[in-house]
C-alpha positions as CSV (number, residue, x, y, z in Angstrom):
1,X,0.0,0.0,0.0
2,X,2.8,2.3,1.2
3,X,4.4,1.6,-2.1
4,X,0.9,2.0,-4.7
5,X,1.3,5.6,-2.8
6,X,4.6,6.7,-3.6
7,X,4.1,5.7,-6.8
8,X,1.2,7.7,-7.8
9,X,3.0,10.8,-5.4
10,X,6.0,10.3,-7.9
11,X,3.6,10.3,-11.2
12,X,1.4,12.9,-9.6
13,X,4.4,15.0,-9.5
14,X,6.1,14.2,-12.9
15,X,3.0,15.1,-14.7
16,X,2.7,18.6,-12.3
17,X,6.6,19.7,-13.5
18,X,6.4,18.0,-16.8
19,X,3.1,18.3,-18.1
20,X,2.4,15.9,-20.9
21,X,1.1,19.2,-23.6
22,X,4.2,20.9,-22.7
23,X,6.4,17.6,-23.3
24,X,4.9,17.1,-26.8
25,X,5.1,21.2,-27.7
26,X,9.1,21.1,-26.5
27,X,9.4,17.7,-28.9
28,X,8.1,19.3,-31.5
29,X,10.1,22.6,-31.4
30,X,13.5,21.1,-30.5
31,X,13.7,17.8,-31.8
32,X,15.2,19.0,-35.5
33,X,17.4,21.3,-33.9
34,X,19.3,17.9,-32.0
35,X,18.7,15.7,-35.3
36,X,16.0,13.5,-34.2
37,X,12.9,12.7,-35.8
38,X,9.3,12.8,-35.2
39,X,7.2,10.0,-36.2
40,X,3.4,10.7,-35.9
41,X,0.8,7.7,-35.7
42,X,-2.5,7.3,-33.3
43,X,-2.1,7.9,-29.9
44,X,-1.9,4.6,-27.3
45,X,-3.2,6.5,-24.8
46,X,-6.8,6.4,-24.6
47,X,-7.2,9.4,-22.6
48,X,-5.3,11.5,-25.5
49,X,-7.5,10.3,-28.4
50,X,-6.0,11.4,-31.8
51,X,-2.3,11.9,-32.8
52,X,0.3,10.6,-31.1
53,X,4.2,11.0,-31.6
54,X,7.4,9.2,-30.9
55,X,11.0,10.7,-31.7
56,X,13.4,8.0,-33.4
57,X,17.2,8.8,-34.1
58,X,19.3,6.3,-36.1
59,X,22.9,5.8,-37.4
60,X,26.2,5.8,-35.3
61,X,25.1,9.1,-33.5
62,X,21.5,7.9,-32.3
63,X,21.7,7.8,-28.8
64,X,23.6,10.8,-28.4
65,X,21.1,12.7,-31.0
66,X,18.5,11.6,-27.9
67,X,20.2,12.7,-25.2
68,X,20.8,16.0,-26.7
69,X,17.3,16.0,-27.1
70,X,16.5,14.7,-23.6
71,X,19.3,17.4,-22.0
72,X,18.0,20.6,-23.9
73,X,14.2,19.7,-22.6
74,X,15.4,19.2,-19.3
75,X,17.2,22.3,-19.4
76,X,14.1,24.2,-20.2
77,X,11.7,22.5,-17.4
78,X,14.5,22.8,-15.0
79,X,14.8,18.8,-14.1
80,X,17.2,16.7,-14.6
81,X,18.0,14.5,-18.3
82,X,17.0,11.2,-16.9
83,X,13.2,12.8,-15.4
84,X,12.8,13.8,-18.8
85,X,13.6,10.3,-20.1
86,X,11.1,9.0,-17.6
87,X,8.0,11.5,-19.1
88,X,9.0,10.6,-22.6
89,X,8.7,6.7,-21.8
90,X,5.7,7.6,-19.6
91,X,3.8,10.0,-22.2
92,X,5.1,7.1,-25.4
93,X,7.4,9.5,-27.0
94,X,10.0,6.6,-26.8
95,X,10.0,3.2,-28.5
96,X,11.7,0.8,-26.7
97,X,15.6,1.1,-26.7
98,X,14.7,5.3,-27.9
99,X,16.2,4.6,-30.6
100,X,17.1,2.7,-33.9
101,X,20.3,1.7,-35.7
């Protein structure tokens, strides 16, 4: 029980810093300038009917195209890389590994 809490304290609070509009909008604006693309399909999330988008980056420099990405958003909400990695997963802006080859 003590643990269901501090889970939905810790996604309570990841949504409140990071909301998932602002997520997409920062995505959108930032992910050319650090070489990663957006792919747009329907959203999973059936709260969020509609669109939905994921960033891919391939070749040699994928993963550190994403991290780029990852530190520049966190920069602008003012949290650390690895919370911003978190929302993406959370919100379905990553596919699994965040990246392809």
């Amino acid at each position: 029980e003590n643990y269901f809490a501090e889970l939905r304290a810790n996604e309570f609070m990841g949504s409140l810093l990071v909301p998932r509009q602002r997520l997409y909008t920062a995505v959108e604006e930032m992910a050319p300038m650090c070489n990663v693309t957006i792919v747009r399909g329907p959203s999973l999330d059936p709260e969020f009917e509609g669109a939905g988008i994921t960033v891919q980056s391939s070749g040699a420099m994928g993963f550190f195209h994403l991290e780029s990405l990852q530190r520049a958003i966190a920069s602008r909400f003012n949290v650390s890389p690895r919370f911003i990695q978190v929302r993406m997963e959370r919100y379905g802006l990553l596919k699994l590994g965040g990246f392809s080859a």
